[in-house]
Phi, psi and omega in degrees: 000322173304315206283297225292303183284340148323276211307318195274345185290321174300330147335314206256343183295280178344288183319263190009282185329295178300314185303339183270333158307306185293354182278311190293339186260341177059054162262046161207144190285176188253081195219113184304329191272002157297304154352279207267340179289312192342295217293309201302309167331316176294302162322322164240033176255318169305321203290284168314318149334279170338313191244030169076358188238089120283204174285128187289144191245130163252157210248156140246149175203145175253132201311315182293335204228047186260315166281102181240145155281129162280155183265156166292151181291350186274326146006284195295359198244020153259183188286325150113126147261121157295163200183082194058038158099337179294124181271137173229107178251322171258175164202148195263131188265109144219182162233022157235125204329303172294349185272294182324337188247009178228053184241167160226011141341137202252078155135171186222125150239127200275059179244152185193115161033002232227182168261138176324156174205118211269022144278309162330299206279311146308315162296329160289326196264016161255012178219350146320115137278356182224150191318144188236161187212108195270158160247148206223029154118242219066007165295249173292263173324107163219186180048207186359295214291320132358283201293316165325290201293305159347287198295309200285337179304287176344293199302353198235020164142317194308151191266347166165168178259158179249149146247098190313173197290330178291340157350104179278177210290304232269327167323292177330299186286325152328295203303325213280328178281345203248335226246154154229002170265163184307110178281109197247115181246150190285099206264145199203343161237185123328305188243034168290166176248086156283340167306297174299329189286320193310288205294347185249029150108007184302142094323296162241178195224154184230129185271125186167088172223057166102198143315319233224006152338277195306312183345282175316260149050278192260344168301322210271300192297340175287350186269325208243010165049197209258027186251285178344125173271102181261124158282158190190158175269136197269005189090154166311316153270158193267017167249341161300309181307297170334297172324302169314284146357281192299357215248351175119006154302138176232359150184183223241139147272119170257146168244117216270205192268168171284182166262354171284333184290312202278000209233309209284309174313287182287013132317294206263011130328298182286324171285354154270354189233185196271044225274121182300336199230000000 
């Protein structure tokens, strides 16, 4: 309860702040008596923090479906892509099913080690409750066979295609003519050609270097300026996640624990209790 009010108390600070630039800056008219309705407002989402009565959320979990995974909540302080009207600020990277269908997460990306496959690829957005982003190779899987997977991915649901970092630019410009969702390729160094994917129809860029994440991040938003979209991986922590965020992510892929990790806790759970069923 303590974290929640730090956070939100940091929340409302922050607005203050903005409101005071912008007047002082004069994107906003110059007006005291704007001033002061702001600060009572602010002022008084403080008083509700303070005494517990902020907006109330009400939550459901059913005896059955109460372990779900969750994202960390440090998530949530980007910004968000729209994407056909959906604000998507986490997205769960995984390709298993029981993980996909037991999540909170506001999207999935279904990529995975492997050559594409339009069975695969169909089983996740058929156990998907939520937008899916498929991958349809750049490795191994390339030409032809890349844009053929593009197109059947649209058809069969996806919210957009992944292209890995190795995908080449001309690739790129195939899908993009055969396509009507969002191409989001994958910059994984320094020295990838995000530019060229960019001018060769990539729509967004999903970020995912590492230790050197954030790094990467904010070199790539200074260059392709704050229109351009990043996915971007937030790290093991919830100060990693931040980083990210700050360094120009506008939403995070989490990789949640597997299922043998999540099996391994309630194994040993369970040998501590009785269990009847």
């Amino acid at each position: 309860m303590r974290n929640e009010y730090n956070r939100k108390k940091k929340e409302v600070e922050k607005a203050r702040k903005l409101v005071r630039q912008l007047i002082t800056q004069e994107y906003i008219e110059e007006d005291d008596q704007l001033e002061v309705i702001l600060s009572n407002v602010y002022e008084d989402d403080i008083e509700d923090i303070l005494s517990g009565q902020g907006k109330f959320i009400p939550q459901y979990f059913s005896e059955l479906r109460e372990r779900i995974i969750t994202v960390p909540e440090e998530i949530y302080e980007a910004s968000g892509i729209m994407i056909f009207g959906s604000r998507l600020k986490s997205i769960l990277f995984s390709t298993d099913v029981a993980l996909i269908r037991n999540h909170n997460a506001q999207a999935v990306f279904g990529v995975y080690p492997f050559t594409p496959q339009v069975s695969i690829m169909q089983s996740i957005v058929n156990v998907s409750s939520v937008p899916v982003f498929l991958g349809v190779g750049g490795g191994t899987t390339t030409g032809q066979r890349s844009v053929n997977l593009a197109f059947q991915a649209e058809q069969i649901g996806a919210y957009g295609v992944v292209v890995n970092a190795p995908m080449k630019n001309e690739v790129i410009r195939e899908i993009d003519k055969a396509i009507d969702v969002p191409i989001v390729a994958t910059i994984s160094s320094f020295t990838d050609d995000y530019l060229g994917k960019l001018e060769a129809g990539a729509d967004i860029y999903n970020v995912s270097a590492g230790a050197k994440t954030a790094e990467l991040v904010q070199k790539i938003r200074q260059e392709v300026g704050k229109e351009i979209p990043i996915i971007a991986t937030g790290g093991p922590t919830g100060e990693s996640i931040l980083e990210t965020i700050n360094a120009g992510a506008n939403s995070i892929t989490y990789t949640p624990p597997t299922t043998a990790e999540i099996f391994q806790e309630l194994m040993i759970s369970y040998r501590g209790e009785d269990i009847s069923h």
